[in-house]
TIVODREN-277413 format. One line per 4 residues: number of its first residue (from 1); their letters; for each residue x negated, y, z of C-alpha. Coordinates in pm, 1 decimal, padded with zeros to 6 digits. Last residue first. Layout:
BEGIN
NUM	A	X/Y/Z | ...
// end
This chain:
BEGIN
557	XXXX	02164.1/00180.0/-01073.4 | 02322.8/00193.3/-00737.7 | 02390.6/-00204.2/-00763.8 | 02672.4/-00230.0/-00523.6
553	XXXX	02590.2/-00454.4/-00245.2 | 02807.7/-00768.3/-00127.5 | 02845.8/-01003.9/00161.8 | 02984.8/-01370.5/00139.4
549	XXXX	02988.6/-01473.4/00490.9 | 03099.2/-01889.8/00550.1 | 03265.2/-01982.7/00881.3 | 03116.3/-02107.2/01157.5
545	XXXX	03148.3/-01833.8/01331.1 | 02813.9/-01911.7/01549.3 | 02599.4/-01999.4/01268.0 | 02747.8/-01809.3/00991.0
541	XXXX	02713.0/-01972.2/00655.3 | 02568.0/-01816.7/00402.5 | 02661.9/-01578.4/00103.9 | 02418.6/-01265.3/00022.2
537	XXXX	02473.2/-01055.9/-00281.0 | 02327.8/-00762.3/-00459.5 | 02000.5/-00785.7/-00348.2 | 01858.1/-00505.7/-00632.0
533	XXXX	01578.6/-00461.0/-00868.6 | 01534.0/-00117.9/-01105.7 | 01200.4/-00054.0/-00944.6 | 01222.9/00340.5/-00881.0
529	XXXX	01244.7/00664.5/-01034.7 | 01155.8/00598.2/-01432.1 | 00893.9/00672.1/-01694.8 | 00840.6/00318.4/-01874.2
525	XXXX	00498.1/00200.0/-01838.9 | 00587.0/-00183.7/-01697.2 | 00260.1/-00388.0/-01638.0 | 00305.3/-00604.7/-01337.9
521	XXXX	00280.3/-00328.5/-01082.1 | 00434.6/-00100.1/-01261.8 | 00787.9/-00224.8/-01231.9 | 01003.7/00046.4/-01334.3
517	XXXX	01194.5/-00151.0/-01568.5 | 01193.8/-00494.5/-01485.9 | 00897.7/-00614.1/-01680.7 | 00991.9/-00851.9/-02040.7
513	XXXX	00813.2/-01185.7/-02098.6 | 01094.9/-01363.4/-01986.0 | 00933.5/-01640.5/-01793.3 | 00575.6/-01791.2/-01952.0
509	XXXX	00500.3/-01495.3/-02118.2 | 00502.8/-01309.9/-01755.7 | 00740.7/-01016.8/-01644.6 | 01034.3/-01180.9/-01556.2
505	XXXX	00931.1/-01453.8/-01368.3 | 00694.8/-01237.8/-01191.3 | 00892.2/-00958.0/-01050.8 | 01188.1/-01247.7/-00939.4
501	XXXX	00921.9/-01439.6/-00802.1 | 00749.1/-01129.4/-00618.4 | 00647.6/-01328.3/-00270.8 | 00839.9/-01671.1/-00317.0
497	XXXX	01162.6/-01699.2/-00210.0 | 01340.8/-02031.3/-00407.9 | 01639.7/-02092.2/-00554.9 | 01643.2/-01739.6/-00708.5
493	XXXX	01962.4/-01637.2/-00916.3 | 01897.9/-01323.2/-01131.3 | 02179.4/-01127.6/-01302.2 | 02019.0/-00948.5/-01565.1
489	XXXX	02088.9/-00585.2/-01716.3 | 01876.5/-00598.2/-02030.2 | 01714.6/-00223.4/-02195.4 | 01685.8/-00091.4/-02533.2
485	XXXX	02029.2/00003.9/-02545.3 | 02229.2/-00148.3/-02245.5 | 02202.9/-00505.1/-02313.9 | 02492.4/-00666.2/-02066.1
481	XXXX	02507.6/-00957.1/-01798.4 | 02226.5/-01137.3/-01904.7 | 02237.1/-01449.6/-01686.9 | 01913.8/-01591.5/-01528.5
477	XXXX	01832.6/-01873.3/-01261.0 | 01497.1/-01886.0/-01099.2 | 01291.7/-02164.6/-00962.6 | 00928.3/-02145.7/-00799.0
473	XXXX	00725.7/-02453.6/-00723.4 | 00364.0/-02335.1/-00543.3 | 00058.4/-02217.6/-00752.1 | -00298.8/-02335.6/-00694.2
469	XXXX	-00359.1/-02544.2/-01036.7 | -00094.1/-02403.2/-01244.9 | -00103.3/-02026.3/-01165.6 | 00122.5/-01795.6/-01238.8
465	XXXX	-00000.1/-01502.9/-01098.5 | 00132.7/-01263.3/-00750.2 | -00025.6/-00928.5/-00698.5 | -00013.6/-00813.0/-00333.5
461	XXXX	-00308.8/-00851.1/-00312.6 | -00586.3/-00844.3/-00562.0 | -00867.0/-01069.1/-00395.0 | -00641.1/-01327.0/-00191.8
457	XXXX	-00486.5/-01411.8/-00569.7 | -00111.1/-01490.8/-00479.8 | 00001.3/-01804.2/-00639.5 | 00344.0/-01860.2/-00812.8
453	XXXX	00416.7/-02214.7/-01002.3 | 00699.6/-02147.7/-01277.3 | 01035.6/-02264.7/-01305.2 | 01266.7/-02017.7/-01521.2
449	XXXX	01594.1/-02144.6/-01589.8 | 01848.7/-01991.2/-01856.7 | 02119.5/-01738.8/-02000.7 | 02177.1/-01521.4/-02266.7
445	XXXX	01851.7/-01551.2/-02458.4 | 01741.0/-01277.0/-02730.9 | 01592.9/-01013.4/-02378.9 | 01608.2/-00644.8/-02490.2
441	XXXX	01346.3/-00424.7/-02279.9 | 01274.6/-00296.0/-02001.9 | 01453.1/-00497.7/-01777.2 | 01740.9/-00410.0/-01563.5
437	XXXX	01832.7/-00591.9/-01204.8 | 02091.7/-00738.9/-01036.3 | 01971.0/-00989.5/-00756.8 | 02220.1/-01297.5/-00638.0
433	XXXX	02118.1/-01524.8/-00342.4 | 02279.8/-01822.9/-00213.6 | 02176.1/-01944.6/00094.4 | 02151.1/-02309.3/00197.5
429	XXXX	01813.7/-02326.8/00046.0 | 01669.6/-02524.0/00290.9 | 01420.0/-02280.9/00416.6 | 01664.1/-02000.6/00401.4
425	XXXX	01913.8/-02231.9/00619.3 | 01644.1/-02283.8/00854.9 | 01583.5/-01917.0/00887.8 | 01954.5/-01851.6/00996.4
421	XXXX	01954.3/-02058.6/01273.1 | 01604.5/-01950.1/01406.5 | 01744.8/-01638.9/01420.6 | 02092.4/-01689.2/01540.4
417	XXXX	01857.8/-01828.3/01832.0 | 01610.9/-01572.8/01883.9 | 01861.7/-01314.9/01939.5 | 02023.3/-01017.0/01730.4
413	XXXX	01918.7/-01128.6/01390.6 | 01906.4/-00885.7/01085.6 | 01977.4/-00974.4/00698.7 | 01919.1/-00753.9/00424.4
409	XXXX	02128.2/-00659.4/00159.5 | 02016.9/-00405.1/-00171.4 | 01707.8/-00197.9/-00267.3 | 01386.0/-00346.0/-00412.2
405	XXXX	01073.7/-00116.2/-00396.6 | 00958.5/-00243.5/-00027.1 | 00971.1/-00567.2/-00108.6 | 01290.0/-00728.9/00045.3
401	XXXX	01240.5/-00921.7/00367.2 | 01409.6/-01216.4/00518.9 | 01547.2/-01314.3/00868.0 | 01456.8/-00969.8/01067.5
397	XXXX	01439.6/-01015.0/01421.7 | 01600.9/-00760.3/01647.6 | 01592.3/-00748.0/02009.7 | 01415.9/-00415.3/02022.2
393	XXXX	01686.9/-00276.6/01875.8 | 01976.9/-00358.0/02172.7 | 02113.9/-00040.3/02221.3 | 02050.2/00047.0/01816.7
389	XXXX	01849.8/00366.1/01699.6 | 01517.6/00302.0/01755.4 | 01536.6/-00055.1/01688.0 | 01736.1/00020.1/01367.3
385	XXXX	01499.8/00242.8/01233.8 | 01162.4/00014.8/01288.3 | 01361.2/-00276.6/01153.2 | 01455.8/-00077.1/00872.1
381	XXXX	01075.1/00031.1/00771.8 | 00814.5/00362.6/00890.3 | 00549.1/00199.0/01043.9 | 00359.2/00204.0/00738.8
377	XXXX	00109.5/00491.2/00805.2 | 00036.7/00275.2/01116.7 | -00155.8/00004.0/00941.3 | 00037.1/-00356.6/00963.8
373	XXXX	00325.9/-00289.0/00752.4 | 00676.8/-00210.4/00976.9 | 00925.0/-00413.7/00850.0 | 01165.5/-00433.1/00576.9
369	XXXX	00990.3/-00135.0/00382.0 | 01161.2/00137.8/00213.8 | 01120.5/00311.0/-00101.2 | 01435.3/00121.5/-00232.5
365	XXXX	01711.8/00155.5/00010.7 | 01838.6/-00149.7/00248.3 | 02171.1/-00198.7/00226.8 | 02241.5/-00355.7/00617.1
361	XXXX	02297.7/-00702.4/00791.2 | 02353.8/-00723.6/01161.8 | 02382.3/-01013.5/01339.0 | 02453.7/-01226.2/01672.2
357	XXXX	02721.5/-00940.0/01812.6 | 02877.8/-00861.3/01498.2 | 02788.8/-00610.1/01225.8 | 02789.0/-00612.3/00802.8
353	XXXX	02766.2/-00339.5/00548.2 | 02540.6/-00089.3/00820.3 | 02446.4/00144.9/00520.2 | 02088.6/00340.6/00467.7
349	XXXX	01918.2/00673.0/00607.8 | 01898.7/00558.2/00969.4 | 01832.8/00872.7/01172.8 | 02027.9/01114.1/00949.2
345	XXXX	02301.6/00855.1/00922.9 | 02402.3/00867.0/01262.2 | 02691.8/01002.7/01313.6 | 02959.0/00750.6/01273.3
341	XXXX	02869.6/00462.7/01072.7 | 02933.0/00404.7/00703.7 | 03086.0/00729.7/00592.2 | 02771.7/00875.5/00798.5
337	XXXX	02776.0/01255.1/00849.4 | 02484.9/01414.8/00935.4 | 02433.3/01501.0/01301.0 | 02435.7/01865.8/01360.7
333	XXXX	02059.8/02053.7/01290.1 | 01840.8/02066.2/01613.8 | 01769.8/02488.2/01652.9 | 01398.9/02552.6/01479.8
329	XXXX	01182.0/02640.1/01772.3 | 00952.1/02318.1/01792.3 | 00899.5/02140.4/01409.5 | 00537.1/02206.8/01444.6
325	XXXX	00552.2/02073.0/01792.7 | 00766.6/01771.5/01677.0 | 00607.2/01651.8/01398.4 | 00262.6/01656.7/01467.2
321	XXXX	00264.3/01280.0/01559.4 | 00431.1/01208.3/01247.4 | 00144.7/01409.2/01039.5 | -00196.2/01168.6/01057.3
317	XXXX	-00115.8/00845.0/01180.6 | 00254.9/00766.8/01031.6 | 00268.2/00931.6/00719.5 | 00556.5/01193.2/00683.8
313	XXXX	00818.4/01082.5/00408.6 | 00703.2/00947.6/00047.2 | 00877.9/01037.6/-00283.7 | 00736.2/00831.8/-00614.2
309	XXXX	00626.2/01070.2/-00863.4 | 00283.8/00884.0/-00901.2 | 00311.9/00526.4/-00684.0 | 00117.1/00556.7/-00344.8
305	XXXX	00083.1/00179.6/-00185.0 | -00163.8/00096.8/-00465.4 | -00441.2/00035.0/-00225.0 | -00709.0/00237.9/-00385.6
301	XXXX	-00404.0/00537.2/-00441.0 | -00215.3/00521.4/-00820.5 | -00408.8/00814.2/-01014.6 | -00214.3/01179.7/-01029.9
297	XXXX	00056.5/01246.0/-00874.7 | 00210.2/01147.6/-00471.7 | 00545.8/01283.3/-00374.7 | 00631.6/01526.9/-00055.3
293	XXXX	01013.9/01706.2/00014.1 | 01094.0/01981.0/00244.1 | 01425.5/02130.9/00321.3 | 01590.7/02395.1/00482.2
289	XXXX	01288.6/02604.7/00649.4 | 01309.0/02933.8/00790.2 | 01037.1/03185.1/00741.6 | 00908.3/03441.3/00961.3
285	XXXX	00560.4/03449.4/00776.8 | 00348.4/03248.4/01089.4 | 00629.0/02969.0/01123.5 | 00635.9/02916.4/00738.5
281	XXXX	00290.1/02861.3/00691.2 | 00284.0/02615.3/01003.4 | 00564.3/02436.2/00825.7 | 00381.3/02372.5/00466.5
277	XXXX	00026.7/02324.9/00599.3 | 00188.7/02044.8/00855.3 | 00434.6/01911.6/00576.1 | 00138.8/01904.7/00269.7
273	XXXX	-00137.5/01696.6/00469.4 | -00464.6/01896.7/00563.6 | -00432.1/01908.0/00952.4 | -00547.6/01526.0/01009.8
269	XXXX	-00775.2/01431.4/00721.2 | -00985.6/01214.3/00898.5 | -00762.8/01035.2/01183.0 | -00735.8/01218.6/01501.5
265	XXXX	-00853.6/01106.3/01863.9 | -00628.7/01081.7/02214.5 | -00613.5/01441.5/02227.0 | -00384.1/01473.3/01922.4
261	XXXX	-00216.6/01801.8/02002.8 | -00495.7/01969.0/02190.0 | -00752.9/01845.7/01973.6 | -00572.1/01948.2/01670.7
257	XXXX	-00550.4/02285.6/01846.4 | -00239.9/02420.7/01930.9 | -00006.8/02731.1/01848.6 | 00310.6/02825.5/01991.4
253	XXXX	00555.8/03139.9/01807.0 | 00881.4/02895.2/01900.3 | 00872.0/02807.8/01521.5 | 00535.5/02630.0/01533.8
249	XXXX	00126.6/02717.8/01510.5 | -00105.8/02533.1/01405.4 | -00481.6/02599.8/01502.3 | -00777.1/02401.5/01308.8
245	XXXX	-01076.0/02501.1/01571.6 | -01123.9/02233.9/01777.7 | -01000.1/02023.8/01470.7 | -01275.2/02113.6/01309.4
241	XXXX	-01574.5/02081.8/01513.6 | -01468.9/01685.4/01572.6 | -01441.1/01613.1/01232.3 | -01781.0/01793.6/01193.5
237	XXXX	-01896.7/01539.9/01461.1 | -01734.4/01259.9/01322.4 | -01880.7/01307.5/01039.0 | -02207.6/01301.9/01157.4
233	XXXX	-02172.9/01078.2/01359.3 | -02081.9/00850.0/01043.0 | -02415.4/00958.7/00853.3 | -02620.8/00861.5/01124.4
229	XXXX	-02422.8/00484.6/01104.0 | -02465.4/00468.5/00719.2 | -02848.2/00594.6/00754.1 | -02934.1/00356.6/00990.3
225	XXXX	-02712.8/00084.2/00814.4 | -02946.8/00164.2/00464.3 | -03263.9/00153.0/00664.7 | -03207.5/-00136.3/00757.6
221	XXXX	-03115.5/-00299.3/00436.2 | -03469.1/-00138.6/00327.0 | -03628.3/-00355.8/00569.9 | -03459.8/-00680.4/00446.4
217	XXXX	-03480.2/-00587.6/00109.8 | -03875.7/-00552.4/00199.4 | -03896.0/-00886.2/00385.6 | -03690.6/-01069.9/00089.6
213	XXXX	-03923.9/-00964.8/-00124.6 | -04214.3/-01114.9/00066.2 | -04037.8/-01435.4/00105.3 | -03915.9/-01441.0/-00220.9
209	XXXX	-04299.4/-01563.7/-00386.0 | -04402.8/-01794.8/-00127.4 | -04038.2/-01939.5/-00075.6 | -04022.8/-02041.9/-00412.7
205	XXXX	-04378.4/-02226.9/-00448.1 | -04305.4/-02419.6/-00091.8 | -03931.3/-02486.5/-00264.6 | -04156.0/-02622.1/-00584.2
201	XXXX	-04398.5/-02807.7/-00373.8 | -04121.7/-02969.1/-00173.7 | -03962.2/-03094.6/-00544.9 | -04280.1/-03226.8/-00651.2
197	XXXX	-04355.7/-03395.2/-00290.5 | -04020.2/-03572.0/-00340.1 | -04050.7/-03670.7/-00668.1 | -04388.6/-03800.4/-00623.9
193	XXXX	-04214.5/-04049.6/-00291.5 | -03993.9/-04168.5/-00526.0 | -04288.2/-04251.7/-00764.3 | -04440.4/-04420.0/-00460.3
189	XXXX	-04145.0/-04623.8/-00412.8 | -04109.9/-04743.4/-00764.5 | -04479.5/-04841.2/-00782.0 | -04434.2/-05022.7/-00426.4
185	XXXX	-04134.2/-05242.1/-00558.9 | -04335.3/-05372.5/-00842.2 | -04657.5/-05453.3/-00635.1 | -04417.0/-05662.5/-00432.1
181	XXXX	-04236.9/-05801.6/-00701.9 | -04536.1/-05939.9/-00852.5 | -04627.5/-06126.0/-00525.8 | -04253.9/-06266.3/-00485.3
177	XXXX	-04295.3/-06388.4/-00865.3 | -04057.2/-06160.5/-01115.8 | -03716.6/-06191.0/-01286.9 | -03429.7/-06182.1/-01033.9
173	XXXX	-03550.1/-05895.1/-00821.8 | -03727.8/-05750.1/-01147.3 | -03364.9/-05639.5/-01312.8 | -03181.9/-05541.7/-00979.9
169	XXXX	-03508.0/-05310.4/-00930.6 | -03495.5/-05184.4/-01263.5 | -03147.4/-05042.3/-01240.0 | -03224.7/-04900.7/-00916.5
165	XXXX	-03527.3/-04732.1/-01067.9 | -03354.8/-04594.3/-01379.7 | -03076.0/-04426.1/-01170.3 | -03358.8/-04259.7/-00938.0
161	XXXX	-03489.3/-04159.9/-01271.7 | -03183.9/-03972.1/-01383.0 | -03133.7/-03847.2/-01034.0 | -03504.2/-03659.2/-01063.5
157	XXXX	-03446.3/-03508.4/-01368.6 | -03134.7/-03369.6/-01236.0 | -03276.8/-03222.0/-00994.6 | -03572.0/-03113.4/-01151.9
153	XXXX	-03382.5/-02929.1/-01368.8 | -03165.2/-02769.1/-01098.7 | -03434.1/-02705.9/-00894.0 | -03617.7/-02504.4/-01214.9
149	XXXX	-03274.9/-02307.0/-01257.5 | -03265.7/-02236.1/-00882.3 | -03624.7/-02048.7/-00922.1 | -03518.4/-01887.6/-01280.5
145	XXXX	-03220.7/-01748.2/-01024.0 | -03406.0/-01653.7/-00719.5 | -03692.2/-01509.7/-00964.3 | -03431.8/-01244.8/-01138.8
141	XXXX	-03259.4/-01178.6/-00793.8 | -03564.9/-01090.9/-00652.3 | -03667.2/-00881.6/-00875.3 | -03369.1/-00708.0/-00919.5
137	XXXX	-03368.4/-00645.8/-00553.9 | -03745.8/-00569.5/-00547.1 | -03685.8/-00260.6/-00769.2 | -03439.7/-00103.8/-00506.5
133	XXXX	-03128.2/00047.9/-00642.9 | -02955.3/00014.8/-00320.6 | -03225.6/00220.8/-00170.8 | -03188.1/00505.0/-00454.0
129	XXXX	-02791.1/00496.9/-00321.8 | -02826.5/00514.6/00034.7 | -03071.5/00823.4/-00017.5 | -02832.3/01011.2/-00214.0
125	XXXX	-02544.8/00922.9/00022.1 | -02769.7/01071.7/00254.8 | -02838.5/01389.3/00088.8 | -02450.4/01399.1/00047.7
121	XXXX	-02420.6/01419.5/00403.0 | -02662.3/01636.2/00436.3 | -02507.2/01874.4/00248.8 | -02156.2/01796.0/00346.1
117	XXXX	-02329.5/01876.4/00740.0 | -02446.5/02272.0/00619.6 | -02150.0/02349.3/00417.8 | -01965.6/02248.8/00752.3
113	XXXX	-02153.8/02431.3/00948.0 | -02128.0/02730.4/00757.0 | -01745.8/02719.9/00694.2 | -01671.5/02626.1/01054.4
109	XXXX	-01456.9/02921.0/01146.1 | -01338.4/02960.4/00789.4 | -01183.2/02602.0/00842.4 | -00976.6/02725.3/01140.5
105	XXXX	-00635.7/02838.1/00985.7 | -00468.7/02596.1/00822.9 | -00539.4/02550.0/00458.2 | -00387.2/02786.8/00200.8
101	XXXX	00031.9/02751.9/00017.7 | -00031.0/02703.9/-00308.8 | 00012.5/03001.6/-00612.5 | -00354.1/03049.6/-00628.2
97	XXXX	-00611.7/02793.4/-00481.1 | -00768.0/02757.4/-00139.2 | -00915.2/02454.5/-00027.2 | -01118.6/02361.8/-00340.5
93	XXXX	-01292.3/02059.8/-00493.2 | -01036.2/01979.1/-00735.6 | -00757.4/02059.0/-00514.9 | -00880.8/01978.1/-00142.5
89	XXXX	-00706.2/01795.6/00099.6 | -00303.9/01745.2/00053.1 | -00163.1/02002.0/-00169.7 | 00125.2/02288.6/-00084.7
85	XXXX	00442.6/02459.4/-00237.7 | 00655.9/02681.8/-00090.8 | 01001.6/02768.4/-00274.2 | 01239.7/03078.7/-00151.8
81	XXXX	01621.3/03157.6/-00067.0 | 01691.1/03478.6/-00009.2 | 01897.4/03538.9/00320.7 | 01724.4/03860.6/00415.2
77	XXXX	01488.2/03682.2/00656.7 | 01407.2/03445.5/00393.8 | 01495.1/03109.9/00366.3 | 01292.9/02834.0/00297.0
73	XXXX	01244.5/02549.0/00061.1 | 00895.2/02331.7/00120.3 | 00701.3/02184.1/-00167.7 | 00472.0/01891.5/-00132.4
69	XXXX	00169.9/01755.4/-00334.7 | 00016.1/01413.1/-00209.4 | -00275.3/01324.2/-00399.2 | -00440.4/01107.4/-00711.6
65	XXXX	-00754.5/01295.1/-00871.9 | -00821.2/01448.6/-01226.5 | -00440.7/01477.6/-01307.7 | -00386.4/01799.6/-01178.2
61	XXXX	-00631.4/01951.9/-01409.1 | -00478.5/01802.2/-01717.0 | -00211.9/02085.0/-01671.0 | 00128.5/01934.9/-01845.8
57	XXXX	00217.3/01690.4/-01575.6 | 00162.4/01927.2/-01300.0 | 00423.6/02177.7/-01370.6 | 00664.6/01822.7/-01509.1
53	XXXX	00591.3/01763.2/-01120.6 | 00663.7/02078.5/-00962.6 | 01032.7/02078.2/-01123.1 | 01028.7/01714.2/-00978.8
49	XXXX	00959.0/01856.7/-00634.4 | 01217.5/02104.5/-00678.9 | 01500.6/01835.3/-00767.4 | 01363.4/01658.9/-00493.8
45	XXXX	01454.5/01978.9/-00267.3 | 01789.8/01969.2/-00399.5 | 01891.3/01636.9/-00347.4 | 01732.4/01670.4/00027.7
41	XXXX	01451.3/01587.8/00239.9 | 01596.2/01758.9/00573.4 | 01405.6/01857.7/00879.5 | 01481.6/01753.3/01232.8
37	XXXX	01435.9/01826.6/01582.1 | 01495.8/01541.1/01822.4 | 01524.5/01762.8/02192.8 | 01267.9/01654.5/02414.4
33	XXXX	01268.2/02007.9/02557.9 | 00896.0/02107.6/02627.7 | 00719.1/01880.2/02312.7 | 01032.8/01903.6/02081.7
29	XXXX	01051.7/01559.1/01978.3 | 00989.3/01475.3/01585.7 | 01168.1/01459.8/01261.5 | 01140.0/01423.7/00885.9
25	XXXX	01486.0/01319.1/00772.6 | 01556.7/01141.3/00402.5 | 01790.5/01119.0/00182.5 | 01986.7/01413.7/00241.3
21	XXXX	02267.7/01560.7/-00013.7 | 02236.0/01925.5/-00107.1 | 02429.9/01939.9/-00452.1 | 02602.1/02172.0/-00685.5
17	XXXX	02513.4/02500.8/-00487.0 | 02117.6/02438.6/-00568.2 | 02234.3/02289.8/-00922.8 | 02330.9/02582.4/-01072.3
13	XXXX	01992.6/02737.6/-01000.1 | 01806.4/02533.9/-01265.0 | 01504.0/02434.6/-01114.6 | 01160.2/02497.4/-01035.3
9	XXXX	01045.0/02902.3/-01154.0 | 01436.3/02961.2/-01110.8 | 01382.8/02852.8/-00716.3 | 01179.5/03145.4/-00693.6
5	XXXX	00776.4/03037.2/-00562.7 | 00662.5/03200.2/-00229.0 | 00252.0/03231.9/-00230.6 | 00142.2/03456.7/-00447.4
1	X	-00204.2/03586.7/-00341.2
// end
C-alpha cells in the first residue's frame, strides 16, 4: 500500500524553499529527559494540508462525515523529502484505506472481540430504540393532552360562572328578604360545590386511564437505563481491551501501551487522532519529521467548535498527553526566533506589544482562545501560554476576552489590584475600543450607530439574537473605511461589550445586514481562512502610571 505522498502530488514545489514560517508548535516532555521536544506546524505544511483539502473537496466521499485529517512532512533517510497523510477514527466505516497512513498497531489483536461487542452494541441500540417507540407513549400523550383540553374547558367554564355568582350575590344582598337570601346563598354554594365534584371526577377519570400507561412507560424507562448502563460497560470494556493492546512506539525505538501511557484512564478515541498515527508511523519506517499540520472537513462538529478547513493543534485530552513520548528521540529543535521577544516565540506563538510590571497586553491570533474553555480539549488559550511561559504566569488575570476567531490586543493583569482597576474602567466605558474588520459585501452608508438589544438563547449557545423583550442595550459606532470590490472594510467602535455585538450588529437586518466575511456562524458562506475581525486599538488610562496608553495592532488582513 502507498503510503508516502511527493510533495508535487500537494503543492507546488517552489514554494517549499520559498517559505517555512511556524505558526504553531506541537510539543511535549521527553518522558526520561524532561527535555521540551517540539514539532513544527509550518507555512509549508499548511500549504500541504490545503493541497489535501481541494483532494477532499472534489470526492463526495469525504464529505459524508465531519473529521480531523492531518498530513505529516518527513524526510527520508536519503534526504528526500516526503508527505504522510492520516484520518481521525474510521473513514467511512473503515480503519484502513489506501494512500492514508493505517491505525496503530493493536486493533487486529482485538478484531474478533470487537466485531463481537459493536454487535451487541448495536443490538442494544436496536432495542433502546423499539422501546422508545412504545405504543403506550403515543397513547398516553394523545389522552394526556384531550385530558388537559377537557380541564381547560371546564376551567374556564367554571370561572365564568364563579364570575356570575359573585355578581349575583352583590345583586340579591341588597334586593331579597333575610329568609330568601338564605335559600339564595345556599343554591350558589351548592353549585360551587357541583363544580368542584365535576372537576374531581374528571382528574379521578384521568388518572384511571394514565395511570396504567404511565406504569408501563415507567417500566419500559427502566429497561431503557438498564440497557444504556450495560451498554456503557460494555464499551468501556472494549475501550479497555484496546488500549492494552494499541502499542505506539517513538523516535528513541520505545513503545507503550495506551494503558501504560495514560494509566490514569483514556478518553474514547485515544490512539486514533491524526498526530499520534502520523508520528508513530514515522518512528517505525525510519522517518524524520519536519512538520505536521491537522484541519477539520466535512460537517461543522455537534458543538460547532470544529470549523471545515480551519487548522487545529493537538487536542488537549486525547493526544497532548501523548506528546512527549511519541515525540521522544527527535533532538529539541533551537528556539525560534521572536522579533518581538527574545526566544521564545515557539512557545507563545503571538506578540508581547505592551509590558510593565502591573500589565501585559499582547496580539492575540485568530484561532486562539483568551482563556482556557471549560473541557480540557480547550485548554489551549493566551492565558494558558503566558502562564507557562512567564515567571510570574500564574498571577495573571485576563481583563477582557476576544472570541476565539477575532485576532488583535488583549489586555493582561499582573495582580488583583491593576485588575480590578482596569475592569471598572471596562464597566464604565472608560475604554475606547476600535475593531477593523471586512464584510462580505458592499455596505451604501458611510458612517452610523447601531443600538440593538443582544440576548443569548441558553438553547443554541454561543449564538447571540436580537431580541427586544430579553435583550440587553448594545451600541456600536461604524465608519467604512474603504469598499474593496465586493467587500466593506469597517472601522467598528463598540460602546458596549456584549458577547458577539460587533458579529451581530453587522450581520442582522436590523444593523448592517451584511456578515463579516468569514463569519459562519451568523450566516456568512464565503470561502475564506478566518473571521476577518480584529482589536485594532486599545486606549485607557493606566492605573498606576497614571497616564493614558493608546496601544495599536496592525490589521493582518
Amino acid at each position: 500500500m502507498v503510503v508516502l505522498h511527493a510533495l508535487s502530488d500537494f503543492i507546488d514545489c517552489d514554494f517549499a524553499i520559498a517559505d517555512s514560517s511556524c505558526s504553531y508548535w506541537y510539543e511535549g516532555r521527553c518522558p526520561q529527559s524532561g527535555v521540551r521536544l517540539k514539532l513544527p506546524r509550518t507555512s509549508m505544511s499548511e500549504a500541504i494540508a490545503h493541497g489535501l483539502i481541494q483532494y477532499l473537496a472534489n470526492n463526495d466521499c469525504y464529505s459524508r462525515e465531519g473529521k480531523m485529517y492531518g498530513i505529516l512532512l518527513v524526510e527520508l533517510p536519503n534526504g528526500e523529502e516526503r508527505v504522510l497523510k492520516a484520518f481521525s477514527g474510521l473513514l467511512n466505516g473503515c480503519s484502513v484505506v489506501e494512500g492514508w497512513v493505517p491505525p496503530i498497531p493493536g486493533r487486529d489483536e482485538v478484531a474478533f472481540e470487537e466485531s463481537r461487542t459493536l454487535a451487541q452494541l448495536d443490538a442494544i441500540k436496536q432495542e433502546i430504540i423499539t422501546l422508545k417507540q412504545l405504543t403506550e407513549r403515543q397513547q398516553y400523550e394523545i389522552l394526556f393532552n384531550d385530558f388537559e383540553q377537557q380541564l381547560q374547558a371546564m376551567s374556564d367554564r367554571h370561572r365564568h360562572c364563579k364570575h356570575q355568582r359573585q355578581e349575583k350575590r352583590q345583586q340579591i344582598c341588597n334586593t331579597l328578604t333575610p329568609e330568601a337570601l338564605t335559600i339564595a346563598l345556599e343554591q350558589l354554594d351548592e353549585e360551587s360545590r357541583q363544580q368542584g365534584i365535576e372537576r374531581r371526577q374528571l382528574k379521578r377519570q384521568q388518572n384511571a386511564v394514565l395511570q396504567p400507561l404511565q406504569q408501563v412507560i415507567a417500566a419500559t424507562d427502566a429497561q431503557i437505563s438498564e440497557l444504556k448502563q450495560r451498554r456503557k460497560a460494555l464499551s468501556r470494556q472494549l475501550q479497555a481491551q484496546m488500549h492494552a493492546s494499541y502499542s505506539l512506539t517513538n523516535f528513541s525505538g520505545r513503545s507503550r501501551s495506551l494503558q501504560q501511557l495514560m494509566p490514569g484512564g483514556l478518553p474514547t478515541g485515544t490512539g486514533d487522532c491524526c498526530a499520534p498515527k502520523l508520528l508513530h508511523y514515522a518512528a517505525t519506517h525510519n522517518l524524520k519529521p519536519l512538520a505536521m499540520a491537522e484541519f477539520w472537513w466535512g460537517e461543522s462538529s455537534v458543538n460547532q467548535d470544529k470549523i471545515p478547513r480551519e487548522f487545529y493543534g493537538a487536542c488537549a485530552e486525547r493526544c497532548q498527553p501523548l506528546m512527549g513520548f511519541l515525540l521522544s528521540g527527535l533532538r529539541p529543535n533551537p528556539p525560534a526566533p521572536n522579533p518581538w521577544r527574545g526566544g521564545v516565540w515557539g512557545e507563545v506563538t503571538f506578540p508581547i506589544i505592551y509590558e510593565d510590571e502591573w500589565l501585559i497586553a499582547v496580539n492575540k491570533p485568530a484561532g486562539l482562545l483568551s482563556v482556557p474553555g471549560r473541557y480540557r480539549d480547550r485548554q489551549d488559550s493566551v492565558l494558558s501560554r503566558l502562564r507557562n511561559l512567564l515567571a510570574d504566569g500564574m498571577a495573571l488575570i485576563s481583563v477582557h476576552r476576544l472570541d476565539r476567531e477575532t485576532s488583535g490586543i488583549l489586555l493582561l493583569a499582573r495582580d488583583r489590584q491593576t485588575h480590578r482597576q482596569l475592569s471598572q474602567q471596562f464597566q464604565q466605558r472608560q475604554v475606547h475600543k476600535v475593531y477593523e474588520a471586512i464584510l462580505s459585501g458592499v455596505l451604501t452608508v458611510e458612517q452610523g450607530v447601531i443600538e440593538l438589544p443582544l440576548w443569548g438563547d441558553p438553547e443554541n449557545r454561543p449564538e447571540q439574537k436580537v431580541d427586544w423583550q430579553h435583550g440587553k442595550p448594545s451600541l456600536t459606532h461604524f465608519q467604512v473605511i474603504a469598499r474593496e470590490g465586493d467587500y466593506t472594510r469597517v472601522e467598528f467602535t463598540p460602546l458596549t461589550g456584549r458577547t458577539h455585538q460587533l458579529r451581530v450588529h453587522a450581520a442582522d437586518a436590523g444593523g448592517l445586514g451584511v456578515t463579516i466575511l468569514g463569519d459562519r456562524l451568523y450566516g456568512c458562506c464565503a470561502v475564506t481562512s478566518r473571521l476577518h475581525l480584529h482589536a485594532r486599538e486599545l486606549r485607557f488610562k493606566h492605573p498606576q502610571l497614571e497616564k493614558t496608553l493608546h496601544l495599536q495592532a496592525i490589521t493582518p488582513f
